[in-house]
Structure formats: structure tokens, C-alpha cells
N, C-alpha and C positions, 0 to 999 in steps of 0.2 A: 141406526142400523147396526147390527151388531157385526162386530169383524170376523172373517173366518180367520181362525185359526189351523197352522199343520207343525208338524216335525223337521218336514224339510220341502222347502220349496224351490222349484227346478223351473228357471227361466228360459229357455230354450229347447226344441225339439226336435234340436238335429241325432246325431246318432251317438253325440257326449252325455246333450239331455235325456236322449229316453231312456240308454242303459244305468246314466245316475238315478234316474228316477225308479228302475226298476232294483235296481240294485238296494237303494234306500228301500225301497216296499217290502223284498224279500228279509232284508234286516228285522224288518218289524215298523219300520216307519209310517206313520200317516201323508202322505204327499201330495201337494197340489204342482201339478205343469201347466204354466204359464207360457203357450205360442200364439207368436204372432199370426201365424198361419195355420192351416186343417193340417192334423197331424199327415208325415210321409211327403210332404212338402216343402223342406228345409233345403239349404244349400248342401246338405249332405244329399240328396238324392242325386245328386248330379256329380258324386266322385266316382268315377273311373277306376282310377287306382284301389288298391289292395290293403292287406293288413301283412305289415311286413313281422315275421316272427321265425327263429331259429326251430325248423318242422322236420328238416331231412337228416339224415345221420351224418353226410359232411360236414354238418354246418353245425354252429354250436352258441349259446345268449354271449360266449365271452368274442367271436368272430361278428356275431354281429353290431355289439358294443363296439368295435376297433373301425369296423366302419362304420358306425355313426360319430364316432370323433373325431376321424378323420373328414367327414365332409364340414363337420361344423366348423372347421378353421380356426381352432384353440379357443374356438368362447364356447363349447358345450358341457353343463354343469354334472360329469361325470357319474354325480350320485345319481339324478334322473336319470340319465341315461342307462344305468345299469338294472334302473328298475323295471325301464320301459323293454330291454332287453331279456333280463329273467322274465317275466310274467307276461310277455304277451302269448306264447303259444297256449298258456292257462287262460286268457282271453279267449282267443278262438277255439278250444274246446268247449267253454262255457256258451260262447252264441252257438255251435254247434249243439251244444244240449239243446239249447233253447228253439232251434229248430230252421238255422238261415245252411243253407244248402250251399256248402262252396264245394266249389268246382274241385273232382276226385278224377285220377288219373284211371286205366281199367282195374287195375287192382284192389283200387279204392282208397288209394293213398291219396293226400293232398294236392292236387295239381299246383305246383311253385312256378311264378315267372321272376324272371329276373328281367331289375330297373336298372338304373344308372347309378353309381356310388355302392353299390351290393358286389360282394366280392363271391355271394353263391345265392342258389335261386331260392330265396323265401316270401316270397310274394303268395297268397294266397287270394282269391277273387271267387266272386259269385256272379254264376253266369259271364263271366268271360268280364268284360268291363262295364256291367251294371252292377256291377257291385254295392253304390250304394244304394240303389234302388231297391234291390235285394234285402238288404239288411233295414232301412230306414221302413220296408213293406212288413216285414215280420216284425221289429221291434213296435214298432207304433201298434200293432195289431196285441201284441202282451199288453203293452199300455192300457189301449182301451178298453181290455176286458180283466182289469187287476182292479177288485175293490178297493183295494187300500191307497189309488193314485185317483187325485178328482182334474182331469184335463177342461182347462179354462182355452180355450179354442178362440182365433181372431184376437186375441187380447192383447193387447204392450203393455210392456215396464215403462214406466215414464220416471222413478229415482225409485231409490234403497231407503226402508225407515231405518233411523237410528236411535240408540237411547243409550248412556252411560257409555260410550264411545263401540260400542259394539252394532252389529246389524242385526235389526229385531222381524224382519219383515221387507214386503216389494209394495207401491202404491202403483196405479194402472194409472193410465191414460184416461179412464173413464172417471179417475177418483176416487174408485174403490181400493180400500189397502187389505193389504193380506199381511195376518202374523206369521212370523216363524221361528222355528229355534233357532234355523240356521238355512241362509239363502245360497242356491248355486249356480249362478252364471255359467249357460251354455248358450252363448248369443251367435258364435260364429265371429271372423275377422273381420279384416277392413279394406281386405282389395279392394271391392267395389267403389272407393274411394277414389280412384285412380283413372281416368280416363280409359285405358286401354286396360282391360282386365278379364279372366275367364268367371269370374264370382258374378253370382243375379245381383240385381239391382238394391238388394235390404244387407247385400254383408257391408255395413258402412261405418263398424267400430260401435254399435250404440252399447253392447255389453261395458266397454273397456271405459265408456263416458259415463254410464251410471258407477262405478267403482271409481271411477278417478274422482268426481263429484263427491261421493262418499267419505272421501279421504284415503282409499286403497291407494298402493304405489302402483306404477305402471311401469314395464320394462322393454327394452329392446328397439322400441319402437320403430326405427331406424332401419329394422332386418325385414325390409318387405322381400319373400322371393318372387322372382317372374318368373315363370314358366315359359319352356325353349318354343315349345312348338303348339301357340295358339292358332288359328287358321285366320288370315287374311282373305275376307271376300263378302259378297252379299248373300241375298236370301237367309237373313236369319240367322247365319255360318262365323260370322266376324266375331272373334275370340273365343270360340267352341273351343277347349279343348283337347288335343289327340291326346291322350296317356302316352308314357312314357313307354309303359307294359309295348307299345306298338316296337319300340326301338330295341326294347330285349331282345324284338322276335325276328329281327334283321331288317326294319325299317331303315335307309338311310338318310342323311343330310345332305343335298347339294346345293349350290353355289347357282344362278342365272344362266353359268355355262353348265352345268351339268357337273362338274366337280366337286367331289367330294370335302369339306373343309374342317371335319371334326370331327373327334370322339366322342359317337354317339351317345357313348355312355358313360362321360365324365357328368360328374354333379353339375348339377343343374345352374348353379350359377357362372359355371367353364361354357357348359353349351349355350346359354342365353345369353354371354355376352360372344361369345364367337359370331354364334347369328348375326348379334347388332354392329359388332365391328364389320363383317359383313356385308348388311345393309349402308351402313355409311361410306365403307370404300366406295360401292358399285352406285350408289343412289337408288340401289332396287327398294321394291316397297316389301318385299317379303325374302325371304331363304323358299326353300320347297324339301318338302319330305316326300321320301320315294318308298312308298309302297305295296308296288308293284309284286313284291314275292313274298308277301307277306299272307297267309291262306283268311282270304276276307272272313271265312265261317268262326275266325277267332276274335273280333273283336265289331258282333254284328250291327251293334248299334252304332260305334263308331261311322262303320262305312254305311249304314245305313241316312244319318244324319250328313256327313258329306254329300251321298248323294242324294237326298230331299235339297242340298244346298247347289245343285248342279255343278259336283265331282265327282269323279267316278275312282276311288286310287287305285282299283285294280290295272285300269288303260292311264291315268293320267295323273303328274306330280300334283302335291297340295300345298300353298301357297302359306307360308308360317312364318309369326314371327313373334318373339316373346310380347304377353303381359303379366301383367300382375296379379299374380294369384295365392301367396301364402303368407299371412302375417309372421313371422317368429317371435315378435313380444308379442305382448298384452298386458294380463292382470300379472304382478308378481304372486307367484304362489312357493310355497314349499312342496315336499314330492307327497302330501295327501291333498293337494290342490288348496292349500287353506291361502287366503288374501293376508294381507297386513291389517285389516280389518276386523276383528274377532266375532265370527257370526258366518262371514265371508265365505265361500268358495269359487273356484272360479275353473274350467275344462274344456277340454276341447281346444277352438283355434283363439279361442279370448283370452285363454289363462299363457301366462310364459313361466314353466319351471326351470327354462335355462334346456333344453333335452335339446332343441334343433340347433342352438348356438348362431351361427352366422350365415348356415345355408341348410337347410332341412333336407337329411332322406329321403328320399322317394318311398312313399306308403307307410314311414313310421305316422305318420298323423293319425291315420286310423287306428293303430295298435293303442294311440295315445289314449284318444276319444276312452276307449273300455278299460286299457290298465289305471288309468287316472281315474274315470269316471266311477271304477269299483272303489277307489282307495275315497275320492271325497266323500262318497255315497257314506260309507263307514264309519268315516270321523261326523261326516255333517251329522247323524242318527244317532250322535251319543250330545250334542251341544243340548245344554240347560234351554227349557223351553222363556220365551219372555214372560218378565214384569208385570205387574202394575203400570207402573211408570214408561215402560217400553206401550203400553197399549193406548196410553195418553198421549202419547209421542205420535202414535200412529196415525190418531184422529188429526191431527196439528197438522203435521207433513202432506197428511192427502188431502190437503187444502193446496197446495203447491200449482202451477201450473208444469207441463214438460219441461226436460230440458235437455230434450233430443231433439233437433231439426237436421233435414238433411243436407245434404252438400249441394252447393252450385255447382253448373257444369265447370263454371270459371275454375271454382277452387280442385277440381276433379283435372281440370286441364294442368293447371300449376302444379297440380302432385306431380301428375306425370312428365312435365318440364322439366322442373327441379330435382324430382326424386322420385326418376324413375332407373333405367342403369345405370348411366353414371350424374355424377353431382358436384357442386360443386358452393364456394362461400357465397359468393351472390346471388344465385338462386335459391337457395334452404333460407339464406337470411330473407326472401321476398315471402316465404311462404312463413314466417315467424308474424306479420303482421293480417296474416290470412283471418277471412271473416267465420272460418269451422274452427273450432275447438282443437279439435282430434288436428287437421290439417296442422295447427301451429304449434301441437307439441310433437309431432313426427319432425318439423322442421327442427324445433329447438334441441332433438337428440341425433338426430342427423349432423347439426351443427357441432356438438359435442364429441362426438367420435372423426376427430382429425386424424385417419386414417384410411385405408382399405383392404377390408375384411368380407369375403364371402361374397354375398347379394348387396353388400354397400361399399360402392365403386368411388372415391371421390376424385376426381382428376387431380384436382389442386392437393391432395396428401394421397397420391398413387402408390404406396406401399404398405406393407403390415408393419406394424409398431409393436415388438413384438413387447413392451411394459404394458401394453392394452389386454393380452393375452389373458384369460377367462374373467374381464372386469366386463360388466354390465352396462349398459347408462339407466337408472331408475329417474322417474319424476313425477313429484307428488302436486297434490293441490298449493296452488300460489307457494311455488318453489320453483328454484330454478332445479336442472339436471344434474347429480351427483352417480358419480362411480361407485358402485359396488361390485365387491368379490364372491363369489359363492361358492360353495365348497361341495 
């Protein structure tokens, strides 16, 4: 059977993958997208949150940069961050050509919410907090009707071809391989990993294990964030959760009595562990968010799914309390998302350029997704097409069987025992002889960062080190974990 061949091939179809994919097509690319799932179905349909970008005339890419390096807590790789900075508002003009309808004040200005760690309002959203629904509806929809992108639908990656130490192509689960000039991992993170977590059930690292397997470096691993105010309860509701967008708009925190015990709108790893300290004093099983005066016609879906979940936040508090929900490593990449792998790319919540550092901004993620996704798009569309010998390779490999399986609940449970907010050496070291992959190298960088920094709380090293200050933890195939600086 003969192999297809493309230009560039785009593993994932959240809202990283379709704009690299579209991006790459507009280039002049031939393109195959590779989802697991019917396109518009990714864990991107379920972000709430916004594209954060300097829109208004207070506000400026160099004030936005100063709080994103400020939340990341001295590990955020500056150079990213200034890119993700300058160019995201040429992001959101660009979907807006493209035809996703965010939310315009009467004048027809941008409507901007302000999040937590945002020192002015640049938050932009579609339809209030469907956002990604909005966006992953129109993108998927170019997709499907772009000659130049062939969408392989239901399909997994099951490993990366290689040949002459570069990546030539992606093999399936079915055994069929695909060539390419150049592969780009858009798989989404690893909450899902984690026992308590707002992410579906498939965000479970598989992008960051086909690269690591590969021989890509992997970075950060260690910086999972939780999110402050996931919802505690049944009907379907347990880890739903609320955007932050809700606390810009005078949502507050209280306490079992009714006390107020935090600033709303400190970065998210101040409020998620306030919660949990919180919860540990009182024994309570949640914090509660009060929403009461918050106008429900802003944020419809939210209050609509509380109350399909039998809550009402207009008359009554909602019961929260942090999971796990943003990776900050991943794949190492440089700021045009290239792997350590030469073929490689890597976007969205799989790749780590070093931009979030130790605790991520509220809505720079999505700004990511399209300023990164433009930049791999670019570079992937100019890589030498494969070999000969890469296509010999190809046949070989997709003989392979997977070597993706999913997590036990055990090892789901241990993530979040060990390393979930706080950690410490005997627990990370229980998770190093873990029966998951991914589980034992999250322990073994965890273990390596003797420290506390952002989203990685260790009891046992309760302070910042401040010679840790913008070092990394990378870790490659059959290696142990090594420090790097990035510049």
C-alpha cells in the first residue's frame, strides 16, 4: 500500500491544531490532520476563558509582558513571552478576518474582561464564556472546507517515524503511516492524569509520550496548575469549571461561615492554595463562590450547566475547590515551536516554550494556541520533504505495536496524592516507580526541583531558591533530569 504523503502533518484538533493546520494550508502547504475525535470536539471546546491580548489604549504588549512575568515566578522564558505579548492582538484580528465573532461592546470595540494576575482588562471572549466553542466551531468549519488540508477523523497517533535522527512522518493505531516534511503535535496536556481535574477524560499526556519516545526533550513537567474554583458536587457538575472571567466581574470567595478569605484575583496558584489551606483548617469538602451579583445573562452557559447540575448561583453559593487543570511543561520547543527533534514541532498545551513559567496567566493559553500555532505553521512549510530511506523507515516502524495506554485510576489517584498542591520527598519518590510512563517522569522532575515555586508547593523545601531562578528541569529518553537555562 503505498504511503500518503504531506508537507505538514497536524496531530491534534483542538484550537493549536486547526489554526496550524490552517495556517500551514494558507502558506501553500499540503496538509493532513490527524484527530482522535470528529473535528469541534477537542478539549478546546470546553475553554471558557478568553484570548488575553493588549486591545485598549491603557494597556500596552510591554504591560502585558510585566504581568506575565510576574505571575510566572522568575521561571518565565522572557523571549516567549514578549512574543506571545507583541503578536497576540495580530492573533485575534486574524480569527476575526477569518470570521469567529467576539464579543463587541455598543460601539463595536472589543469587549475586554479582566482575569486574575491582569493589571487591565484584555481578555477578549466569544459569546461570553463559550468561547472555545465559538472558535473550535468556525475553525474546524475552514478546515473542512480547505482543499489543501485532507482531515483523517477517529484516528490516533500511536509513535513518530524517524530516519537519520530527524522525524519523517506519524504511524496510526491502525498501522497505517503517514510521511511528512515535518510533524506538529497539537495533542493537548495531562491533567486528565490527575484524579481531581477540570480536563475530559483523553487529555492524558499521549502527545508529550510520542516525543519523549521519539527522543524530544520534555520540560517543566512538574508545573501542573490547578484551577481555584472547580465545582464540588453531583449530577455531572464535579470538576466543571467556573472561569475565572466570573471573578473579574465581582464573583467572590467565601469561607463555610460566609467570610471572605482571598484575593480574588491573585494568580491562581495564591487562590488555589488559599482554598486548600482552607479546606484543611475547617475539614470542609469545598470553599464556595458567591455569585450572587454577578448579572447570570454574562456568563450563560456557566449558570446554565450549574443549574442542569441542581445550582442555582443567582439565590445560592457554589461549592469549589481546586483541580488540575493546566499543564506548563511539555514538549521543549524554541519560540517557532520547533522540538529538539529536527522534523518536530510541538503547540498549544503539549509544547513548553518556557511563556507560563511556574504559574500560567489567566487566558495567555489561548493567545498561545494561534501566536505559536502561526509561527510552527511557517517554519514546519519550509522543512525538506523525506528520503528514500525515511520511507523505508516508515514501512519498518508501522510494524510497531502502541505505545500509548492509559492511566489507572491507582496511578490517577497517586498523581493527585503526591503531586497535587503540595508535595513532598516521599510521596513524588512513590510515584517514580509508578506503572505510567508520564506518571514517573512528572515524579522524577518534581523530585528535582527542591524547591517552592508557583503551582509546585513542596513542604519539605517550602521556599524559593532563588539560584533555581529561570532554570528549567528537562528530561530526555533513558536520562535522568538535568537543569537548563533559557534565555
Amino acid at each position: 500500500m503505498k504511503t500518503p504523503e504531506s508537507d505538514v502533518c497536524v496531530i491534534g484538533a483542538g484550537a493549536a491544531g486547526l489554526y496550524a493546520a490552517l495556517c500551514a494550508a494558507r502558506a501553500g502547504a499540503r496538509v493532513t490532520l490527524v484527530s482522535a475525535t470528529t473535528l469541534a470536539e477537542s478539549s478546546s471546546y470546553w475553554a471558557q476563558g478568553g484570548l488575553a491580548a493588549a486591545l485598549s489604549e491603557d494597556d500596552s504588549p510591554d504591560l502585558h509582558l510585566a504581568d506575565t512575568v510576574a505571575a510566572g515566578r522568575g521561571m518565565v522564558r522572557v523571549s516567549a513571552a514578549r512574543v506571545l505579548c507583541a503578536e497576540a492582538a495580530r492573533a485575534v484580528e486574524d480569527l476575526s478576518s477569518l470570521g469567529v465573532r467576539f464579543d463587541r461592546d455598543p460601539r463595536g470595540r472589543f469587549a475586554l474582561a479582566l482575569e486574575g494576575g491582569h493589571s487591565a482588562r484584555r481578555i477578549v471572549h466569544a459569546d461570553g464564556a463559550a468561547t472555545g466553542r465559538r472558535l473550535l466551531g468556525t475553525l474546524s468549519t475552514l478546515v473542512a472546507c480547505d482543499d489543501r488540508i485532507e482531515v483523517l477523523e477517529g484516528r490516533r497517533a500511536a509513535g513518530l517515524l524517524t530516519a537519520d535522527g530527524r522525524c519523517a512522518g506519524v504511524w496510526l493505531e491502525d498501522g497505517q503511516a503517514l510521511l511528512a516534511a515535518a510533524v506538529v503535535l497539537a495533542t493537548g496536556g495531562a491533567a486528565a492524569l490527575w484524579a481531581r481535574t477540570t480536563n475530559p477524560p483523553g487529555a492524558i499526556g499521549g502527545g508529550l509520550l510520542l516525543a519523549h519516545v521519539a527522543g524530544a526533550a520534555l520540560a517543566d513537567l512538574e508545573m501542573m496548575q490547578f484551577h481555584p474554583t472547580a465545582v464540588v458536587g453531583a449530577n455531572g457538575a464535579d470538576g466543571f469549571l467556573v472561569t475565572e472571567a466570573v471573578r473579574g466581574e465581582g464573583a467572590r470567595l467565601l469561607d463555610s461561615g460566609g467570610t471572605r478569605f482571598v484575593d480574588e484575583l491573585a494568580p491562581r496558584d495564591e487562590v488555589a492554595r488559599a482554598i486548600h489551606r482552607q479546606m484543611v483548617a475547617t475539614g470542609a469538602r469545598s470553599a464556595y463562590l458567591d455569585m450572587r451579583a454577578v448579572d447570570p445573562a454574562r456568563f450563560p452557559n456557566v449558570v446554565s450547566a450549574l443549574r442542569d447540575a441542581g445550582i442555582d448561583p443567582a439565590r445560592e453559593l457554589v461549592p469549589v475547590s481546586p483541580a488540575a487543570h493546566y499543564l506548563m511543561g511539555g514538549i521543549a520547543t524554541d519560540l517557532v515551536g520547533r522540538a529538539t527533534v529536527p522534523g518536530l514541532y510541538a503547540v498549544g498545551e503539549c509544547a513548553c516554550t518556557g511563556l507560563h513559567g511556574a504559574n500560567r496567566l489567566a487566558s495567555n493559553s489561548l493567545s498561545e494556541c494561534f501566536v505559536f500555532g502561526a509561527r510552527a505553521a511557517a517554519a514546519a512549510s519550509s522543512e525538506p520533504r523525506p528520503d528514500r530511506r525515511a520511507r523505508r523507515a516508515a514501512t519498518e516502524q508501522a510494524a510497531r505495536p502502541p505505545v500509548i495506554s492509559p492511566a489507572s485510576q491507582a496511578s490517577r489517584l497517586a498523581l493527585w496524592r503526591a503531586a497535587g498542591l503540595e508535595r513532598d520527598d516521599a510521596g513524588l519518590r512513590g510515584l517514580t516507580g509508578d506503572s505510567h510512563p508520564l506518571v514517573r517522569l512528572i515524579g522524577e522532575c518534581a523530585l528535582t526541583r527542591t524547591e517552592s515555586r508557583g503551582a509546585h508547593r513542596r513542604v519539605d523545601f517550602p521556599t524559593r531558591d532563588p539560584r533555581l531562578d529561570n532554570q528549567h528541569v528537562t528530561v530526555r529518553k533513558e536520562s535522568e533530569p538535568l537543569w537548563e537555562a533559557w534565555r
